[in-house]
VEXVO-789870 format. One record per residue (C-alpha): residue number from 1; residue in one letter; x, y, z. Coordinates in Angstrom, 2 decimals, always signed. Layout:
REM VEXVO-789870
<node NUM,'A',<X,Y,Z>>
...
REM end
This chain:
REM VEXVO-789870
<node 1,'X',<-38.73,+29.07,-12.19>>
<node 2,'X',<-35.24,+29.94,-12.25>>
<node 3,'X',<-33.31,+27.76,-14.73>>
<node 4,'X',<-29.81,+25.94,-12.94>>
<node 5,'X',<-26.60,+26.67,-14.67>>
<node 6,'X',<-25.22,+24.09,-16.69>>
<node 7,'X',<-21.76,+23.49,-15.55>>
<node 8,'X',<-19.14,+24.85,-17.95>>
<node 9,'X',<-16.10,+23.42,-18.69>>
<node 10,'X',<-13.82,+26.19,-16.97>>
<node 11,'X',<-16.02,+25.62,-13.98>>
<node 12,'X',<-15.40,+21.50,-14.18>>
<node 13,'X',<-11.74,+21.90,-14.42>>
<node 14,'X',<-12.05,+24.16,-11.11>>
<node 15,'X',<-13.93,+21.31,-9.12>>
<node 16,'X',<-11.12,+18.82,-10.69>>
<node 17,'X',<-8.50,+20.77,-9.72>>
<node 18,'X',<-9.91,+21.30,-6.05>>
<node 19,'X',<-10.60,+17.44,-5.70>>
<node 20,'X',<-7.21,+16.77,-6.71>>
<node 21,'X',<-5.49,+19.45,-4.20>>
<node 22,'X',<-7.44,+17.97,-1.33>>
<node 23,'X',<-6.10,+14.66,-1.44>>
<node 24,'X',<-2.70,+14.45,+0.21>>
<node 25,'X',<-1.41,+11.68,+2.20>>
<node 26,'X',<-4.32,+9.34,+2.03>>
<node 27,'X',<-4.39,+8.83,-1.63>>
<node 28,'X',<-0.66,+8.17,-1.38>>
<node 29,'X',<-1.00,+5.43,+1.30>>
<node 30,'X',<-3.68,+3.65,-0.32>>
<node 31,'X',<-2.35,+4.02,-4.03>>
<node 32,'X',<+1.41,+2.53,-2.25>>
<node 33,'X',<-0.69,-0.58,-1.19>>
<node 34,'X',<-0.84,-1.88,-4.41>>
<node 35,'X',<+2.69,-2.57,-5.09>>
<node 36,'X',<+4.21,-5.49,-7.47>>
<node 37,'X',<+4.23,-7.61,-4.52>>
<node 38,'X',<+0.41,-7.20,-4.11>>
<node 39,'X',<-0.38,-7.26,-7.67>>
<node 40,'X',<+1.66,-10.78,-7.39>>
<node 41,'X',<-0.88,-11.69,-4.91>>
<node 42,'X',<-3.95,-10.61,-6.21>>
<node 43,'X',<-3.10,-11.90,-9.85>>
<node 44,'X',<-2.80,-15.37,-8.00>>
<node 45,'X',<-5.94,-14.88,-6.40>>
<node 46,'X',<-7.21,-14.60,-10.09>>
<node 47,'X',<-5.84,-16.99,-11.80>>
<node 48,'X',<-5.84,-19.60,-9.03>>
<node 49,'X',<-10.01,-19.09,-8.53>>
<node 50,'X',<-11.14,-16.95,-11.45>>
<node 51,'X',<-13.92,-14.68,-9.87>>
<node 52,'X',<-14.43,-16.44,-6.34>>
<node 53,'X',<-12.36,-13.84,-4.53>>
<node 54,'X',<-13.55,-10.66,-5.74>>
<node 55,'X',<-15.92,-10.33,-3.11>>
<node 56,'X',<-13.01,-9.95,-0.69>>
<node 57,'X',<-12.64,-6.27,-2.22>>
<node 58,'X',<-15.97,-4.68,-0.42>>
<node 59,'X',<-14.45,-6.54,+2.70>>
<node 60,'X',<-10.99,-4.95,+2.99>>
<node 61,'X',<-12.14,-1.38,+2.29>>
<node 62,'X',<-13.87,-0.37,+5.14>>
<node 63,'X',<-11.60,-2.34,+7.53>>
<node 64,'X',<-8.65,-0.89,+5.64>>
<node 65,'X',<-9.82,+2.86,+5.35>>
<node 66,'X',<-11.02,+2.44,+9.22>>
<node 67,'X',<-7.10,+1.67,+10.69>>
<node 68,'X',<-5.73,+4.26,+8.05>>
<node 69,'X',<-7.82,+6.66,+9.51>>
<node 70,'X',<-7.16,+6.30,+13.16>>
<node 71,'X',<-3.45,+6.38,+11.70>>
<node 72,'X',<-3.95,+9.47,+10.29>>
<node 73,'X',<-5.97,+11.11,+12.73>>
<node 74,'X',<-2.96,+9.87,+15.50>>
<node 75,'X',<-0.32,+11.91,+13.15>>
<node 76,'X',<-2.40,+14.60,+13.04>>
<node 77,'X',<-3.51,+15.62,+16.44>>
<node 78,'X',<-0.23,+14.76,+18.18>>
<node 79,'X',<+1.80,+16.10,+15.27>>
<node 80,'X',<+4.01,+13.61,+15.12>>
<node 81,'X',<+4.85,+9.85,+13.78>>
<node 82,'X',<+3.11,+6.47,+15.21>>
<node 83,'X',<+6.56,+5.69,+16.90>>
<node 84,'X',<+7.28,+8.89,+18.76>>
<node 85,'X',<+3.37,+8.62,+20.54>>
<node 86,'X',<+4.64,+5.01,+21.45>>
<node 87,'X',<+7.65,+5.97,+22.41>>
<node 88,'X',<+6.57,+8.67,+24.71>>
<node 89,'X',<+3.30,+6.84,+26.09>>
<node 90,'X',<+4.18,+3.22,+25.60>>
<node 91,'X',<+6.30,+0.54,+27.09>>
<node 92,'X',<+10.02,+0.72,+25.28>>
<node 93,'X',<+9.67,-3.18,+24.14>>
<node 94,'X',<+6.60,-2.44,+22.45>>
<node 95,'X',<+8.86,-0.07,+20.30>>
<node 96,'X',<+11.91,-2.60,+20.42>>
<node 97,'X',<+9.49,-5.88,+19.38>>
<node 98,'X',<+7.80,-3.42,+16.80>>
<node 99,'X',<+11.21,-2.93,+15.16>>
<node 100,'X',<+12.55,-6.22,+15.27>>
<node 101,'X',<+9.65,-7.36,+13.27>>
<node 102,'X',<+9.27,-4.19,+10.49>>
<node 103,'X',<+12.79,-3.77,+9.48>>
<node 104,'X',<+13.05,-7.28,+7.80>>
<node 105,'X',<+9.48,-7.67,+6.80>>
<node 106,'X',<+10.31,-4.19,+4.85>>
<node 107,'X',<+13.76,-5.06,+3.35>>
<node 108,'X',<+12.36,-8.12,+2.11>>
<node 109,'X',<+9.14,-6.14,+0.28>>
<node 110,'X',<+11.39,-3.74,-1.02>>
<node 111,'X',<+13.48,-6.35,-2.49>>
<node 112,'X',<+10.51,-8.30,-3.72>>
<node 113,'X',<+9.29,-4.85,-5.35>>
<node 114,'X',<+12.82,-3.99,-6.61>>
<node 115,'X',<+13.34,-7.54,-8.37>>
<node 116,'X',<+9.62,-7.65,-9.36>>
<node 117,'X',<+10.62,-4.39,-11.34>>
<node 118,'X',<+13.28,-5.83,-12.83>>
<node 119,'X',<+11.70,-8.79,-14.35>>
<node 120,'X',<+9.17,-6.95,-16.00>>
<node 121,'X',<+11.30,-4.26,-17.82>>
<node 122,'X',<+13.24,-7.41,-19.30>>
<node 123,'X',<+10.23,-8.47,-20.14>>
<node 124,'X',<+9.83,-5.67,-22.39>>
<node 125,'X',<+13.87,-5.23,-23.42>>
<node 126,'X',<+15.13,-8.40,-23.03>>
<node 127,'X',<+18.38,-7.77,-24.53>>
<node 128,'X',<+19.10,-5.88,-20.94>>
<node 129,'X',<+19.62,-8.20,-18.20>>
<node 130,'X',<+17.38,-8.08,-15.17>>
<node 131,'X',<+19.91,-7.16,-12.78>>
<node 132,'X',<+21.32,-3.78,-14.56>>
<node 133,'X',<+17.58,-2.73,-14.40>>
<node 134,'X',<+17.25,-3.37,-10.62>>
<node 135,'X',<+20.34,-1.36,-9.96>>
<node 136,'X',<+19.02,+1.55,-12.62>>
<node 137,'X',<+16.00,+1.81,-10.75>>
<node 138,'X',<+17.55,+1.39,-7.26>>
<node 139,'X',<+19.08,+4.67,-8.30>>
<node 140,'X',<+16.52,+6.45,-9.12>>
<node 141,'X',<+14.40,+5.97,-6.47>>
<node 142,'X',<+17.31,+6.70,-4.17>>
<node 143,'X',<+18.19,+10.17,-6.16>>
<node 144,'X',<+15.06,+11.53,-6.20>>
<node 145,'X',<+14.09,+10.93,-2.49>>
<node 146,'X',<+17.49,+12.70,-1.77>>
<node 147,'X',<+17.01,+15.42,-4.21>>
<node 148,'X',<+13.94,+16.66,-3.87>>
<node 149,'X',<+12.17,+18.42,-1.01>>
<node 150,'X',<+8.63,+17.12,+0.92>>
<node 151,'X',<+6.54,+18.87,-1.35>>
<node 152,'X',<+8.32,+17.95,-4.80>>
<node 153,'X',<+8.37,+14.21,-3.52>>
<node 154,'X',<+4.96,+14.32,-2.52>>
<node 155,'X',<+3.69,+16.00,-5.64>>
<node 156,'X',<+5.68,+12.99,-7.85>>
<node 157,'X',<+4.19,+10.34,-5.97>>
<node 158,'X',<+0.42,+11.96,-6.37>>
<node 159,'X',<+1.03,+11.69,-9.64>>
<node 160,'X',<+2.27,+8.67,-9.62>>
<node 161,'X',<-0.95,+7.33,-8.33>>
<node 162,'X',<-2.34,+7.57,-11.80>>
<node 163,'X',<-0.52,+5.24,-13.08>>
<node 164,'X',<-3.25,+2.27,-11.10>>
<node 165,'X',<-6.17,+3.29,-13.23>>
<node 166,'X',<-4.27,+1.35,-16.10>>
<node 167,'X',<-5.47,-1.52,-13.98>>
<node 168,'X',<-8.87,-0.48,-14.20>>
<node 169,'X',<-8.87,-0.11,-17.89>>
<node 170,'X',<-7.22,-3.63,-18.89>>
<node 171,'X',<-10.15,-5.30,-18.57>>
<node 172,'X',<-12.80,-3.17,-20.55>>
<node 173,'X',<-9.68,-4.53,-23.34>>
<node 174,'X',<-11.27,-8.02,-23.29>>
<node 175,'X',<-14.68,-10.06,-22.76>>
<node 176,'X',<-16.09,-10.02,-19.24>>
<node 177,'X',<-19.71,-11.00,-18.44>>
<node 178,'X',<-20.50,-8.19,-16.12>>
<node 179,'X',<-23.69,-10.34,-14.66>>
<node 180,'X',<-21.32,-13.06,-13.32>>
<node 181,'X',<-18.74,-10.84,-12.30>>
<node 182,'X',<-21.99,-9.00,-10.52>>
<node 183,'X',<-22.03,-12.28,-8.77>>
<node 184,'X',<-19.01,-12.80,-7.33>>
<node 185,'X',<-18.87,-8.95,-6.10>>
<node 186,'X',<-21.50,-9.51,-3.62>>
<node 187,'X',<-22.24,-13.47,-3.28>>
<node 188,'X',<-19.58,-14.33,-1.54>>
<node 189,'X',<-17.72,-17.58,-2.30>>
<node 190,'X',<-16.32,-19.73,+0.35>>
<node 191,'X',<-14.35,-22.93,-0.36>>
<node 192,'X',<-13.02,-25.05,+3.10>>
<node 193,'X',<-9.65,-25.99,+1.68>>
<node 194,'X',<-6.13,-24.91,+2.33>>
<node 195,'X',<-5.21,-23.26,-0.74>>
<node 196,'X',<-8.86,-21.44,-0.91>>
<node 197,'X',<-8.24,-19.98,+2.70>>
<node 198,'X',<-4.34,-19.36,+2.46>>
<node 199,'X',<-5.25,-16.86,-0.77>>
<node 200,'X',<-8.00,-15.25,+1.42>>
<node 201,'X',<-5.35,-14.67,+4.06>>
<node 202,'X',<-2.44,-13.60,+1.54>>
<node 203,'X',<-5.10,-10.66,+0.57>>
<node 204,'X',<-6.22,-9.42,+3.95>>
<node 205,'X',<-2.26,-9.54,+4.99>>
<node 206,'X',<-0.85,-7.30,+1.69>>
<node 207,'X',<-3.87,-5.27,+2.30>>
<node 208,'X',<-3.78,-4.40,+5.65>>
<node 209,'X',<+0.13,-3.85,+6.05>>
<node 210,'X',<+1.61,-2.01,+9.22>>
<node 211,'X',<+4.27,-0.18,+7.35>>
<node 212,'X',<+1.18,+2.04,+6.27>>
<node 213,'X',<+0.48,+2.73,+9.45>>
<node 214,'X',<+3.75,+4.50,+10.38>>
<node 215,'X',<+3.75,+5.83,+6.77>>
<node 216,'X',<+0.19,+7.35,+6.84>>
<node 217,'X',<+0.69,+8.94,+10.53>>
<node 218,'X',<+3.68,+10.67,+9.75>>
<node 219,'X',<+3.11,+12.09,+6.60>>
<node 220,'X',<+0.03,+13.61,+7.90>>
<node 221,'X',<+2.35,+15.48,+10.79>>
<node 222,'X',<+4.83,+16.46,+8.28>>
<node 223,'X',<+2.04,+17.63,+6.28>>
<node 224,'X',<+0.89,+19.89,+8.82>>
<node 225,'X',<+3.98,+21.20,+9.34>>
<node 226,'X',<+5.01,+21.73,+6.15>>
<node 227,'X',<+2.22,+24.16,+5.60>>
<node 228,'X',<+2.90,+28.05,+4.93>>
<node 229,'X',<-0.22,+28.90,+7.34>>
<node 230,'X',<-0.98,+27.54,+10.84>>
<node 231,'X',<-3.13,+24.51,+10.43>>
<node 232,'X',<-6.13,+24.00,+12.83>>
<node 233,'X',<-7.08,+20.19,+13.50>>
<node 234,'X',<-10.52,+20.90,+14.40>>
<node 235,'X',<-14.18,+18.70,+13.59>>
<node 236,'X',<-13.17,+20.48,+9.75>>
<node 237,'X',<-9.76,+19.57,+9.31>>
<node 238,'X',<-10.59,+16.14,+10.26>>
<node 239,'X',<-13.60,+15.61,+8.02>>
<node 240,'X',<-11.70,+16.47,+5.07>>
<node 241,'X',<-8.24,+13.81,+6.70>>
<node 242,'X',<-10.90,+11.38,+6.80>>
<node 243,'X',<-12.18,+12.04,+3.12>>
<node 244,'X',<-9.10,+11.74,+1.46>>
<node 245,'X',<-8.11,+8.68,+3.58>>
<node 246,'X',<-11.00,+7.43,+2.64>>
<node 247,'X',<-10.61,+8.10,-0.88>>
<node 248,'X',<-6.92,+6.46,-0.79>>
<node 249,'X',<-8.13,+3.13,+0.51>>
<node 250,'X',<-11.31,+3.21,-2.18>>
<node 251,'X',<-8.62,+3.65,-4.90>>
<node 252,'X',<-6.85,+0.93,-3.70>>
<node 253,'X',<-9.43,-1.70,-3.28>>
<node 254,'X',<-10.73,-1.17,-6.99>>
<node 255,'X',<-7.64,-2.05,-8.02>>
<node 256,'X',<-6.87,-5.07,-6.11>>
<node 257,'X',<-10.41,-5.61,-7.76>>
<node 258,'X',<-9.62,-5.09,-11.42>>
<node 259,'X',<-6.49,-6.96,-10.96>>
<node 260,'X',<-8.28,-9.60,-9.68>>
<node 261,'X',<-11.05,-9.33,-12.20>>
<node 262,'X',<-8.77,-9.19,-15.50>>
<node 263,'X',<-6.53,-12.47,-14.03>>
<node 264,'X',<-10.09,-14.25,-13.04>>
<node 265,'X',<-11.64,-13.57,-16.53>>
<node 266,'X',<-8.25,-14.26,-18.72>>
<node 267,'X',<-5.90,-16.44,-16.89>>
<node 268,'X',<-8.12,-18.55,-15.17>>
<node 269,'X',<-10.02,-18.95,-18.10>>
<node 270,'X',<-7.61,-19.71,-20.43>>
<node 271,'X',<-6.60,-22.84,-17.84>>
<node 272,'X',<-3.34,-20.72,-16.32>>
<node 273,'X',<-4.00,-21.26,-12.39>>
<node 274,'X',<-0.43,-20.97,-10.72>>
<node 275,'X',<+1.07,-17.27,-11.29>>
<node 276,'X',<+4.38,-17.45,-8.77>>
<node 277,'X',<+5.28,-13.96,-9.99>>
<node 278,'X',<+4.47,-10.69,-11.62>>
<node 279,'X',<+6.14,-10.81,-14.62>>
<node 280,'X',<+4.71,-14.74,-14.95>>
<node 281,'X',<+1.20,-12.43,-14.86>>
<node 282,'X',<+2.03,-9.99,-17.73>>
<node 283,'X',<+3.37,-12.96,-20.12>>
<node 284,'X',<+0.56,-15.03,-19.96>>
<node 285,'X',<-1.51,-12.07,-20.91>>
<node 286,'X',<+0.24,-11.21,-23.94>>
<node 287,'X',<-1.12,-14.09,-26.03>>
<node 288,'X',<-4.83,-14.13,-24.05>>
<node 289,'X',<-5.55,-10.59,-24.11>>
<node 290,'X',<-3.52,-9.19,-26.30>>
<node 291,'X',<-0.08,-6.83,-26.60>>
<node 292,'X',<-1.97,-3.64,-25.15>>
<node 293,'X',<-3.36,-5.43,-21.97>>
<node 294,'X',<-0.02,-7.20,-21.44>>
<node 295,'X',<+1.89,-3.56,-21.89>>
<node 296,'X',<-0.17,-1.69,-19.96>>
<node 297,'X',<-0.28,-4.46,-17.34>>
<node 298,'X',<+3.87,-4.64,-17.46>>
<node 299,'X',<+3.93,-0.52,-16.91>>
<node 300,'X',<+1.58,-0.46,-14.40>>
<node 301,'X',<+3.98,-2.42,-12.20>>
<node 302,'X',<+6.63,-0.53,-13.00>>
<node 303,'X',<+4.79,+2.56,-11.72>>
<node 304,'X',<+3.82,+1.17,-8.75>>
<node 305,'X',<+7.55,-0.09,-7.71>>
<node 306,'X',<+8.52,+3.42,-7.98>>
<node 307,'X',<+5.83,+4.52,-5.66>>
<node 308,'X',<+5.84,+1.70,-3.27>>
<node 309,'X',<+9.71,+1.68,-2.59>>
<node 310,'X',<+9.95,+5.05,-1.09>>
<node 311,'X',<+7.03,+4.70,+1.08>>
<node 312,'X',<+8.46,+1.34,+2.30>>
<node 313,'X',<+11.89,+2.83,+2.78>>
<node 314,'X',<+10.41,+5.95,+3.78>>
<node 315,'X',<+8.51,+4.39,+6.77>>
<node 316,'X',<+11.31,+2.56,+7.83>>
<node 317,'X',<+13.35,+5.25,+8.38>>
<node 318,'X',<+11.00,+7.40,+9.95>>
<node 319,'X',<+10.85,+4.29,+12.56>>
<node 320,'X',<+14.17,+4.40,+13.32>>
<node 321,'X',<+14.64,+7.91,+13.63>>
<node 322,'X',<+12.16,+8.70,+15.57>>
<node 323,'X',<+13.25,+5.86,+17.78>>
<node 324,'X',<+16.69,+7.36,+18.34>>
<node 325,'X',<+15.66,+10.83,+18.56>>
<node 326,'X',<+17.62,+11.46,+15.07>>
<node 327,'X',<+16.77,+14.28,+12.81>>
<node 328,'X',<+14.02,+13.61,+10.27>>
<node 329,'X',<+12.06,+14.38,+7.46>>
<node 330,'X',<+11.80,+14.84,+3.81>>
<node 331,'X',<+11.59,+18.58,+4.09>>
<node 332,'X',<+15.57,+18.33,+5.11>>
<node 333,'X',<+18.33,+18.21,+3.22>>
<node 334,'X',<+21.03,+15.41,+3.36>>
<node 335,'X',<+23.26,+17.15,+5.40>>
<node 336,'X',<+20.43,+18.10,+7.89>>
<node 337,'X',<+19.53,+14.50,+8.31>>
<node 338,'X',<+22.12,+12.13,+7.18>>
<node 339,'X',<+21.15,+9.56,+9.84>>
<node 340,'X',<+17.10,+9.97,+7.97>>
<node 341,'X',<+18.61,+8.99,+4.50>>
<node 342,'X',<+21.26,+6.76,+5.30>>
<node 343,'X',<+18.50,+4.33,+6.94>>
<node 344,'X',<+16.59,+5.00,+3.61>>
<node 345,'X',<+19.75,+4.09,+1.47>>
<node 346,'X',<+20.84,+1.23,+3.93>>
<node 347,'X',<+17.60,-0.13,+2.91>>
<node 348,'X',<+17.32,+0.04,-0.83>>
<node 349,'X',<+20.75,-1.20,-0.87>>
<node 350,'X',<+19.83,-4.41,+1.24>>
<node 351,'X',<+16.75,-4.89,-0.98>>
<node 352,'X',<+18.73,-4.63,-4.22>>
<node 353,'X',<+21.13,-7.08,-2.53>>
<node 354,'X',<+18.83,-9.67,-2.16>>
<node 355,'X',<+19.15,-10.63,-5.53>>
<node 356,'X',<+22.25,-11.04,-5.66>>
<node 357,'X',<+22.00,-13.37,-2.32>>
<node 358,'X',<+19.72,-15.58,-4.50>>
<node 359,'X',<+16.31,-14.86,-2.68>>
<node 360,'X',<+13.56,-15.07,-5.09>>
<node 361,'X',<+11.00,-12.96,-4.87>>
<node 362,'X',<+8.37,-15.65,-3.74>>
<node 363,'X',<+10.66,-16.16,-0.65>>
<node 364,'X',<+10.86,-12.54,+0.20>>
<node 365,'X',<+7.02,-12.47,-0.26>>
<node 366,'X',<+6.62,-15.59,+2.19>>
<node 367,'X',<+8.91,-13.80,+4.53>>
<node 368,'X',<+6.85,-10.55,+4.49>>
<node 369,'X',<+3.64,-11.98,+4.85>>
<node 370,'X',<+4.77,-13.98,+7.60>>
<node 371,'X',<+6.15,-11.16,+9.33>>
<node 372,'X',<+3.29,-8.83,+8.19>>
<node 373,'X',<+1.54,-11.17,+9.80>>
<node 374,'X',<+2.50,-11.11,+13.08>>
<node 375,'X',<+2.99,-7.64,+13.54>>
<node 376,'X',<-0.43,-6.74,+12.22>>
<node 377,'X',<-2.93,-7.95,+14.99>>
<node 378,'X',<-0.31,-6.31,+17.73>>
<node 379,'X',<-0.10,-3.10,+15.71>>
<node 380,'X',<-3.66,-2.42,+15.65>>
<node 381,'X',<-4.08,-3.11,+19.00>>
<node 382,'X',<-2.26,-0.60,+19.65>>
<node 383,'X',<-3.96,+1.92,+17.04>>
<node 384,'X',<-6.60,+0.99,+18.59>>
<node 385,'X',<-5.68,+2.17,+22.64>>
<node 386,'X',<-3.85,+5.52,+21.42>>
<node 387,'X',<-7.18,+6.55,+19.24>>
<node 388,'X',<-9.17,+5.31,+22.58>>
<node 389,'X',<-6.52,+7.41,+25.26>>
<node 390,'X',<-7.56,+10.71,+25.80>>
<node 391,'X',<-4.25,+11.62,+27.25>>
<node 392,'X',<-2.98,+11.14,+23.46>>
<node 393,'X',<-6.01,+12.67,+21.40>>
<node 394,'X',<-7.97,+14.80,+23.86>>
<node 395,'X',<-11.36,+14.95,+22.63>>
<node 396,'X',<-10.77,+13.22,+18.83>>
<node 397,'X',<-11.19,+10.02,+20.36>>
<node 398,'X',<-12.43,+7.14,+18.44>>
<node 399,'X',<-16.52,+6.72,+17.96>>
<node 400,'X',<-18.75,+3.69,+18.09>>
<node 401,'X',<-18.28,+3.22,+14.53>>
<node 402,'X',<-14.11,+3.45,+14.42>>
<node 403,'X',<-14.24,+1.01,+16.93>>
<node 404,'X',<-16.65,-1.49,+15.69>>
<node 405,'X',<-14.53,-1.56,+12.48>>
<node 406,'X',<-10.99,-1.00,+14.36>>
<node 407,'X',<-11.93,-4.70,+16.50>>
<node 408,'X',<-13.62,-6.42,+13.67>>
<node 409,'X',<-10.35,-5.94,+11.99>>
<node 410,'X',<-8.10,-7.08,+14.48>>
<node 411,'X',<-10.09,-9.91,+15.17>>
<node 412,'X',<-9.48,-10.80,+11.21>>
<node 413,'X',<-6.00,-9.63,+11.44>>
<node 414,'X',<-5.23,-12.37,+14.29>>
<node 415,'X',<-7.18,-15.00,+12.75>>
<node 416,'X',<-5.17,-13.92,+9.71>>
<node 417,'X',<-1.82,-13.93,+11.43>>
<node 418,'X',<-2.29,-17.44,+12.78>>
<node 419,'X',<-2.91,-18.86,+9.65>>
<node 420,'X',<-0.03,-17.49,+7.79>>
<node 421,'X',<+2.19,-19.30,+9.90>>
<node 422,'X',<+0.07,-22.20,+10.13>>
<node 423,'X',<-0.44,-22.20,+6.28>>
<node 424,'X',<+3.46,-21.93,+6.03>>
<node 425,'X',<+4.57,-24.33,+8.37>>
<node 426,'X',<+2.33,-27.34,+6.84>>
REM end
């Protein structure tokens, strides 16, 4: 019998490598999900019900992966953005209303991001006050998404992604009983009261959020065309679109999940229910699970505000150029696009500003998820009637399966939608 090769390490690093250059866009989306304004959400999931929402997790996956995928797919075989297919096959108000509705729902989550940022550096260097770190950052961000072409930007937020498996390590850095946590992962737990269901809502809405649709469908057309050899989106291509989609949206589910899981085991058990804000998260650690976990919590926020932001801002101003037929893309240069990055820095700006305006970061959250919240349900709708149009995707129309999971989600979505406002308005 012939013996089978034990893998060597050369050979491991290989398949590494070649699982790491086939993720792309997808990985990006998903990782961007889980910005300081969701980790704000999910560690108040946490510490507000310990363990009773981690269940939600296995939920928003497969609803979540199933509209990133259309959105992708959309970007790909039209080879271009989510609003030039509705601008060139849909209604002009549905572009118009679709506006209205993303460019302050995004201001205000970059400003919540932005601020949330802040906090938590003065958390760590308090002599500095918040604001000078909100500006340092603002900076940053808005250098290196001018500087630096599609492929450099792309490559620094893939790396970037790391940074979320910190999140997945903090709680191996305390005591969890697995069996219980077991428990909650696939019992789920369903309290009738308003603060039960409004935390339930607040996840699906910061999970499932529009700007990732625009984001996901263009960067898969600039992807495409950004490659040095002509790109075929055949049965292939799409396979390996939907695989790292797929593998974006996993990534950011398990860490909604650890979050979740190391506020529900520490917080929540230590008596801490109400967490308003990010930086109220990686305090209360500090003493509970000690100065490593609180760190490592504190960085990994900080990471993902310097991911998050430039998708945000990114998506916006793909919106509105595509909208007014202005030139776009991160592959040009400032002076090939000006109208591209001034909506980017426009943006930023008005995010940093809000601080200064005296809107807290709760408020901007409320505002977003309200927003979020509306747009959602319509959004997917329409996802769901391009990916169903031949006219737009010839024969990579949706399946049985796409569907199922594209209506099951917008029925959630709406149900969602109407209770934000509800939940807000009481």
């Amino acid at each position: 019998m012939k013996k089978t090769a034990k893998p060597t390490p050369e050979k491991f690093t290989v398949r590494i490598k070649k699982f790491w250059s086939s993720l792309g866009p997808g990985l990006i989306t998903g990782a961007s999900d889980d910005d300081p304004s969701g980790i704000a959400t999910y560690s108040q999931a946490g510490a507000g019900f310990g363990l009773a929402t981690l269940w939600t997790a296995l939920i928003t996956f497969p609803l979540m992966a199933a509209v990133q995928e259309m959105c992708a797919r959309i970007g790909a075989v039209t080879s271009t953005g989510l609003t030039g297919v509705l601008k060139k096959h849909y209604p002009k108000s549905f572009l118009f209303l679709m506006m209205l509705f993303s460019f302050p729902a995004i201001i205000f989550n970059i400003g919540a991001d932005i601020e949330s940022m802040g906090a938590v550096m003065h958390l760590l260097f308090p002599a500095i006050p918040i604001f000078l770190f909100e500006i340092v950052f603002t900076a940053i961000i808005l250098f290196v998404v001018i500087r630096y072409s599609y492929h450099q930007l792309s490559g620094i937020l893939k790396w970037l992604c790391i940074v979320l498996f910190i999140y997945i390590i903090i709680p191996f850095l305390v005591k969890v009983d697995w069996a219980n946590v077991a428990k909650h992962t696939f019992v789920p737990t369903i309290k009738l009261d308003s603060d039960f269901l409004q935390i339930i809502v607040a996840i699906l809405g910061t999970t499932i959020s529009p700007y990732l649709f625009f984001w996901q469908a263009t960067m898969e057309a600039e992807d495409i065309s950004n490659q040095q050899k002509t790109v075929v989106v055949d049965k292939l291509f799409l396979r390996k679109l939907k695989f790292d989609t797929y593998v974006g949206m996993f990534l950011s589910n398990l860490v909604m999940f650890f979050i979740i899981l190391t506020t529900g085991v520490v917080l929540y058990g230590a008596g801490i229910h109400n967490i308003n804000t990010v930086d109220q998260a990686a305090t209360a650690l500090a003493p509970l699970a000690g100065n490593t976990a609180y760190i490592l919590f504190a960085v990994g926020i900080i990471g993902t505000g310097f991911l998050a932001i430039p998708v945000l801002a990114g998506s916006l101003s793909y919106i509105v150029a595509e909208t007014f037929d202005m030139k776009q893309g991160f592959q040009k240069k400032f002076t090939e696009a000006p109208g591209f990055y001034l909506v980017i820095s426009i943006s930023l700006i008005a995010g940093l500003g809000m601080d200064f305006l005296g809107i807290s970061p709760m408020k901007a959250l409320i505002y977003t998820a309200i927003l979020y919240g509306l747009t959602a349900p319509f959004m997917i709708g329409i996802v769901l009637h391009i990916c169903n149009n031949k006219k737009v995707m010839g024969d990579s129309v949706n399946g049985r399966g796409s569907n199922a999971l594209g209506i099951l989600t917008l029925i959630l979505m709406s149900i969602c939608g109407g209770a934000l406002v509800y939940f807000q308005f009481q």
